[in-house]
C-alpha positions as a Markdown table, in Angstrom:
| # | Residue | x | y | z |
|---|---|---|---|---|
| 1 | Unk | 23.5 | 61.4 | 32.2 |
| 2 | Unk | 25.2 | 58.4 | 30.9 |
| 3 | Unk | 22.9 | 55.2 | 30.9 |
| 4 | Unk | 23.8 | 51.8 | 28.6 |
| 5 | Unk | 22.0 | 48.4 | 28.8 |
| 6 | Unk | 24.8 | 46.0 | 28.4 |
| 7 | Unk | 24.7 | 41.9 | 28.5 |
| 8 | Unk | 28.2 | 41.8 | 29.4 |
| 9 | Unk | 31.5 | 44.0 | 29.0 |
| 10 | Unk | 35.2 | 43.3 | 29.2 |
| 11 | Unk | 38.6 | 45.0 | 30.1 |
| 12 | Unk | 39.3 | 47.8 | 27.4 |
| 13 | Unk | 42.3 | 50.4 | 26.7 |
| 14 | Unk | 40.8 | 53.3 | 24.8 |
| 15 | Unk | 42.9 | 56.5 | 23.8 |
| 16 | Unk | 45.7 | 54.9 | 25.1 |
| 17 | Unk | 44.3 | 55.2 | 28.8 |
| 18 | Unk | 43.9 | 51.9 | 30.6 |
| 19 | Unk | 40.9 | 50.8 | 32.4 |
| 20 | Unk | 41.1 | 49.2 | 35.5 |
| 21 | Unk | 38.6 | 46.7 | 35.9 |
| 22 | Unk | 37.1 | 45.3 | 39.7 |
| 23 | Unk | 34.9 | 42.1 | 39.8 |
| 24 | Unk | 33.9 | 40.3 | 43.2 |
| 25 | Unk | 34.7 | 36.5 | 41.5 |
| 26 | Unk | 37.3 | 36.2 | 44.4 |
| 27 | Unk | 34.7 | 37.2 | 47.4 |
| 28 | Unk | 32.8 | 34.1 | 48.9 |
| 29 | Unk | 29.3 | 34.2 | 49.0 |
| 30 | Unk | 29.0 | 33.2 | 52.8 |
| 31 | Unk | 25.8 | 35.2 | 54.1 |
| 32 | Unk | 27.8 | 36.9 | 56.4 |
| 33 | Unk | 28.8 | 40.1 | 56.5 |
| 34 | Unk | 31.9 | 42.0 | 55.5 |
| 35 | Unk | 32.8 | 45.5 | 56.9 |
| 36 | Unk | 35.0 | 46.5 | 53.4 |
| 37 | Unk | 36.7 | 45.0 | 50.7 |
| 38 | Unk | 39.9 | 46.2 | 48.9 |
| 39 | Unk | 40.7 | 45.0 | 45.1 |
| 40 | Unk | 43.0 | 47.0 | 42.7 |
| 41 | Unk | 43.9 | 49.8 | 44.9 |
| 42 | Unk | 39.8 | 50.3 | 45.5 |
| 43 | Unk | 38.1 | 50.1 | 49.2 |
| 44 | Unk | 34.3 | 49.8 | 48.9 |
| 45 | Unk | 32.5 | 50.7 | 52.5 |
| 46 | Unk | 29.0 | 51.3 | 53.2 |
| 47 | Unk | 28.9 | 55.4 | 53.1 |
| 48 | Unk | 27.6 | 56.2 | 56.9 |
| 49 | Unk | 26.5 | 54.3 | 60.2 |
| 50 | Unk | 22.9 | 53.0 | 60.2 |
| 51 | Unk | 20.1 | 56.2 | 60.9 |
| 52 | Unk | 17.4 | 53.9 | 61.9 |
| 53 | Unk | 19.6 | 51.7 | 64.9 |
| 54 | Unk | 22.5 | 51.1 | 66.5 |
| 55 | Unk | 23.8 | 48.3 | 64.7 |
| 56 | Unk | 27.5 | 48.5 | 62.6 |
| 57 | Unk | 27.0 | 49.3 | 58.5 |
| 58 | Unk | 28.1 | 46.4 | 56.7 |
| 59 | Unk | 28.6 | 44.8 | 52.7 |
| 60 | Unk | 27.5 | 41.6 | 51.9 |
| 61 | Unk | 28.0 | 39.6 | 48.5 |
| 62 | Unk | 25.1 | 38.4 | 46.2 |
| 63 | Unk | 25.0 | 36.1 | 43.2 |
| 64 | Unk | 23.6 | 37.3 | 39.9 |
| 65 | Unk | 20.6 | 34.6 | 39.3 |
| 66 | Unk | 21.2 | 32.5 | 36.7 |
| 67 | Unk | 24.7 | 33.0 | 36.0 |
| 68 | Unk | 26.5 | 33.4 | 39.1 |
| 69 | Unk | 28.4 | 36.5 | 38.6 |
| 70 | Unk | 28.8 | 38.0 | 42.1 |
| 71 | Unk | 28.1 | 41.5 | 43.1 |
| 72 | Unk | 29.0 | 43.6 | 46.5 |
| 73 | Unk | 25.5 | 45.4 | 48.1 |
| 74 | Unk | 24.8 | 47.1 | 51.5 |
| 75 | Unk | 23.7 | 44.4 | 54.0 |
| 76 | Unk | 21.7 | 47.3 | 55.8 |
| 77 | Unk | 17.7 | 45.8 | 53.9 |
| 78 | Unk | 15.9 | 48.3 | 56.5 |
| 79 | Unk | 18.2 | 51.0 | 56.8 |
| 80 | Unk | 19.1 | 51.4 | 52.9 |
| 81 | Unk | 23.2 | 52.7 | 53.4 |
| 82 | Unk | 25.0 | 53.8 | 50.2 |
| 83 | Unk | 28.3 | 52.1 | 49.1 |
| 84 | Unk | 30.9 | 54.0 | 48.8 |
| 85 | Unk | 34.7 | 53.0 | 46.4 |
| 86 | Unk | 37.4 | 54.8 | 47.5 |
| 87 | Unk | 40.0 | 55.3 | 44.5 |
| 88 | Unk | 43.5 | 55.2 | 46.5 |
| 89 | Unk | 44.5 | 57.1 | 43.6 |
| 90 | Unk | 41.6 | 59.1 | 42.4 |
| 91 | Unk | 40.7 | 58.1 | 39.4 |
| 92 | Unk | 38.7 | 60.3 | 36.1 |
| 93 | Unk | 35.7 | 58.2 | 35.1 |
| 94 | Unk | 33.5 | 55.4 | 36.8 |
| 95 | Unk | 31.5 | 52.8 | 35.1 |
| 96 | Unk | 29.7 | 50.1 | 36.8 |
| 97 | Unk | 27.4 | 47.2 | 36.5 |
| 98 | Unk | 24.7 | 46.9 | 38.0 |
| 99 | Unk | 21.6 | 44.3 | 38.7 |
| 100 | Unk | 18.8 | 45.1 | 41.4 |
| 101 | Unk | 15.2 | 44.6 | 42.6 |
| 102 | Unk | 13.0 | 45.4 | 39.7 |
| 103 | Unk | 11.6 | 48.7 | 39.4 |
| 104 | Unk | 14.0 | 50.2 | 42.4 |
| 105 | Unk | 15.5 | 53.6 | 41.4 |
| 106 | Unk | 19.2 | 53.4 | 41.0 |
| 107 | Unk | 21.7 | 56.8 | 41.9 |
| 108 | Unk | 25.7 | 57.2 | 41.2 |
| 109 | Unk | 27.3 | 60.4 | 42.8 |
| 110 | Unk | 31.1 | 61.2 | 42.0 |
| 111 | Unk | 32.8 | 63.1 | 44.6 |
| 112 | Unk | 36.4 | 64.7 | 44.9 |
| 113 | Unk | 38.5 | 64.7 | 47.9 |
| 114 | Unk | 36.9 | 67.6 | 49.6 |
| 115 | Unk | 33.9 | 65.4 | 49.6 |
| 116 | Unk | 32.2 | 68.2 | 47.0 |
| 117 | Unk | 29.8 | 66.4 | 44.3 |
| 118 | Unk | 31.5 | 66.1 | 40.9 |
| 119 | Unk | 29.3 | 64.5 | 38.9 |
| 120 | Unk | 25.8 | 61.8 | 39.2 |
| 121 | Unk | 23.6 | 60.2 | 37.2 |
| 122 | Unk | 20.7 | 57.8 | 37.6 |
| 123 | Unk | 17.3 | 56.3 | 37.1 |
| 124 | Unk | 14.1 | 56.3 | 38.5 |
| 125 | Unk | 13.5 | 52.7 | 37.5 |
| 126 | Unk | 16.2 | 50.0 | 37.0 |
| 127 | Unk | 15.5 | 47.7 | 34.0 |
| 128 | Unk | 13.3 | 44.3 | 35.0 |
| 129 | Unk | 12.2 | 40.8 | 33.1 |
| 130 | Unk | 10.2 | 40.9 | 30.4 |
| 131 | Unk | 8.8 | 37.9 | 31.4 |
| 132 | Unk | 9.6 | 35.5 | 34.5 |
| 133 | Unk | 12.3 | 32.9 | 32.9 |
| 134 | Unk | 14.3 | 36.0 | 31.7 |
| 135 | Unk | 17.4 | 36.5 | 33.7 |
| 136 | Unk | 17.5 | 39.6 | 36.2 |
| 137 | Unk | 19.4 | 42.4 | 33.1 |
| 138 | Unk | 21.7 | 44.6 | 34.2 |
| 139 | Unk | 22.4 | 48.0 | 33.0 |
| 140 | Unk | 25.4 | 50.6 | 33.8 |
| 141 | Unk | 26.1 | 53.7 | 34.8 |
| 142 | Unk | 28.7 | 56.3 | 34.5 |
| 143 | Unk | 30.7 | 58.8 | 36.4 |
| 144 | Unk | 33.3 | 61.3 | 35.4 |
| 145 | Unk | 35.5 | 63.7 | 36.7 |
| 146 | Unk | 38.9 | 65.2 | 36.8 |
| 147 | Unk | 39.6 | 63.9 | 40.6 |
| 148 | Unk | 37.1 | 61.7 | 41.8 |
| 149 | Unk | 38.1 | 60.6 | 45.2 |
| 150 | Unk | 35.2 | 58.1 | 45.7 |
| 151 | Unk | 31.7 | 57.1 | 44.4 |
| 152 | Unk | 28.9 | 56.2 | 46.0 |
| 153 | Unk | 25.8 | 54.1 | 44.8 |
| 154 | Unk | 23.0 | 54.2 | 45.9 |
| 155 | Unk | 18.5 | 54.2 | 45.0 |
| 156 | Unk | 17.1 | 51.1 | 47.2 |
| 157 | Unk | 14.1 | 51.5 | 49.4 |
| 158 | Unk | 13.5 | 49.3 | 52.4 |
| 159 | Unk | 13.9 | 46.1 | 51.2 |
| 160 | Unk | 14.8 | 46.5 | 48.3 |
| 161 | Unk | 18.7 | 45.8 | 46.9 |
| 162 | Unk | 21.0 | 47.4 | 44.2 |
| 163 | Unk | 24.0 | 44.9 | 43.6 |
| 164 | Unk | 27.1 | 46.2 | 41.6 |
| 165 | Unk | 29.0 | 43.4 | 39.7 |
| 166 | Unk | 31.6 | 45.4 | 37.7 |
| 167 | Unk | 33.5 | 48.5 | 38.8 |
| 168 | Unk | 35.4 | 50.0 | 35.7 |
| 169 | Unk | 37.3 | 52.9 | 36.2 |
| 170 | Unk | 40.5 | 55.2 | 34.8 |
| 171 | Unk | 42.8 | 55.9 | 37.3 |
| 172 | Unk | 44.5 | 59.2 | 37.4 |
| 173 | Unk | 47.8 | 57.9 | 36.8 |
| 174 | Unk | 47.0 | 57.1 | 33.1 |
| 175 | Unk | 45.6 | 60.1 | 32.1 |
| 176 | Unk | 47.2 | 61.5 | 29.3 |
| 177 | Unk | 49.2 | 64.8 | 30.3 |
């Protein structure tokens, strides 16, 4: 299990493989709804219809208080739905970002394209404030595999929310044969 507290981290090439790097600065935090989103050859969708009603599985977009960053979440506070990324081109390691309700736990699941589990990490507890001015911390997680079709995040109870703000990832393409 792979777990680092970070204030902030950037694009990076190690090893000569690139990084891709997704951020939701281009989504527009409306309060509505969004079934997916697509940005650098990744689709995020919630993971499965609702268990507990009828109604359609949805994403929303959530601001990072204080600074602003934006981060994708399921819209589903009753029926807690995992978001899945879907790597067009499969991709060998996952890292994202994340900021949530304090104390929620917080899961990462790796999958190839026969939907079998490649890799997960997680924590019981996501990091909170020290004291009540502090700003919510995030923390990441990581994911690797040699074909990972598509992740999914996941750890929120009922009312509770897990918000992803960075999705960093090596695609398949640059992996060093």
């Amino acid at each position: 299990m792979t777990v680092l507290m970070v204030a902030r981290s950037g694009m990076a090439q190690t090893n000569n493989l690139s990084i891709e790097t997704v951020t939701f600065e281009k989504a527009e935090i409306t309060g509505r709804w969004v079934d997916s989103w697509k940005d650098k050859g990744v689709v995020f969708t919630p993971a499965h219809a609702p268990t507990k009603s009828k109604a359609k599985a949805r994403l929303m977009f959530f601001p990072h208080p204080p600074s602003g960053r934006k981060g994708i979440l399921s819209a589903m506070a009753d029926d807690p739905i995992p978001v899945r990324a879907s790597f067009t081109n499969g991709c060998s390691l996952v890292t994202i970002s994340f900021w949530g309700s304090t104390g929620c736990p917080a899961r990462l699941e790796a999958y190839n394209a026969e939907g079998q589990l490649v890799d997960k990490t997680g924590l019981d507890k996501i990091p909170g404030r020290q004291a009540p001015g502090e700003p919510i911390p995030t923390f990441e997680l990581t994911v690797k595999g040699t074909n990972i079709a598509y992740i999914e995040f996941s750890g929120p109870r009922a009312g509770e929310y897990l918000a992803a703000e960075e999705v960093r990832f090596t695609p398949l393409r640059s992996v060093a044969k």
